[in-house]
C-alpha positions as CSV (number, residue, x, y, z in Angstrom):
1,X,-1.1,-50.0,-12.7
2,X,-2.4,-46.3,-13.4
3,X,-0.5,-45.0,-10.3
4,X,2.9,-46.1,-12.0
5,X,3.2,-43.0,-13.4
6,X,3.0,-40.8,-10.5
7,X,-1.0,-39.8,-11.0
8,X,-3.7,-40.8,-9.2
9,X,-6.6,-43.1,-11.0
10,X,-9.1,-39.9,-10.1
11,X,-6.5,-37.9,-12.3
12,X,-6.3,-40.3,-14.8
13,X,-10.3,-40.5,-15.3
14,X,-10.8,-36.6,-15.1
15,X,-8.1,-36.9,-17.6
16,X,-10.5,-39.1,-19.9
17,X,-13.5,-37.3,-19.7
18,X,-11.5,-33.9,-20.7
19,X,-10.1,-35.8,-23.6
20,X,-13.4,-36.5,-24.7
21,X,-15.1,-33.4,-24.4
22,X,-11.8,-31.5,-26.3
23,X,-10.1,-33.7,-28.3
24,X,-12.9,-36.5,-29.6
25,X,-15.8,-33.6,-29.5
26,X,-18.4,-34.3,-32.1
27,X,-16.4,-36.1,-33.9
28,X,-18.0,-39.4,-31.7
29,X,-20.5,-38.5,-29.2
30,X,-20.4,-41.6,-27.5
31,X,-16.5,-41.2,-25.7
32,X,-18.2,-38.9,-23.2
33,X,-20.3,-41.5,-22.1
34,X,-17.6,-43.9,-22.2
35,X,-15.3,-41.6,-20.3
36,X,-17.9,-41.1,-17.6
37,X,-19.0,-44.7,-17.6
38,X,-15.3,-44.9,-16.8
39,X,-14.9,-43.0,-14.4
40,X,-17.8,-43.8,-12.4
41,X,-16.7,-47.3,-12.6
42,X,-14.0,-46.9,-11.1
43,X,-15.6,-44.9,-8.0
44,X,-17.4,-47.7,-7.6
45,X,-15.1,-50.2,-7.7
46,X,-11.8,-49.0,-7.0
47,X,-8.4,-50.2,-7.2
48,X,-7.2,-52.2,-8.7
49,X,-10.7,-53.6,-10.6
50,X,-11.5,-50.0,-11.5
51,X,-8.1,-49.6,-13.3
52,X,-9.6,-51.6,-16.3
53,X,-12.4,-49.6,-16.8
54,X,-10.2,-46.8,-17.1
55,X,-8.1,-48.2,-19.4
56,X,-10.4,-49.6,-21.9
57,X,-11.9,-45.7,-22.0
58,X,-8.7,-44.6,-22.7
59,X,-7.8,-47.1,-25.8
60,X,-11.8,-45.8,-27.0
61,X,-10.4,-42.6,-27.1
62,X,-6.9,-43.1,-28.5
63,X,-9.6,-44.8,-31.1
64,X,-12.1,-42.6,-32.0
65,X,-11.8,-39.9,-34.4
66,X,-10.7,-36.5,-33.2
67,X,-12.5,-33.5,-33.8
68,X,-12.0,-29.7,-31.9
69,X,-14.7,-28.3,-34.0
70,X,-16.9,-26.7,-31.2
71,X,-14.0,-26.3,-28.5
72,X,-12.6,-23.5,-31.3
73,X,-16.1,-22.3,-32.3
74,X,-16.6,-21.8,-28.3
75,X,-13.1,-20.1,-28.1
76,X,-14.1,-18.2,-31.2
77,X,-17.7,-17.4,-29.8
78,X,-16.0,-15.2,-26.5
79,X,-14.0,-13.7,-28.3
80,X,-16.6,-12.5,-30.0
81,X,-18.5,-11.4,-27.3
82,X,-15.7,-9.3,-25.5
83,X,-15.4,-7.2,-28.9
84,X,-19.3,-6.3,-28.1
């Protein structure tokens, strides 16, 4: 299923957990866990039963509210600290 478009289900769930850490944020705590739930899922389980949990992460995050408050204060934050 996942591999149809050309990436590997390892790609797809370090995918997830990158889109929860950036794009969710603080916004909803709880999509890291559920990207890393995800993707330790499917380490466990494999093709193609570890697909699914991979895909229900991926509808939480299409889901959840978005927010790139801290990944700009972080950007913001070295900025900062090269101008010291």
């Amino acid at each position: 299923l996942l591999g149809g478009g050309g990436k590997e289900p390892t790609y797809v769930a370090r995918r997830l957990v990158r889109a929860a850490v950036e794009d969710v944020g603080i916004a909803d705590t709880t999509a890291l866990v559920v990207a890393n739930a995800a993707a330790d899922a499917y380490h466990r389980l494999g093709s193609p039963e570890g697909e699914l949990a991979l895909v229900e992460a991926a509808v939480y995050l299409a889901r959840a509210p978005k927010s790139i408050a801290v990944y700009k204060a972080f950007a913001r934050a070295k900025e900062a600290i090269k101008k010291v």
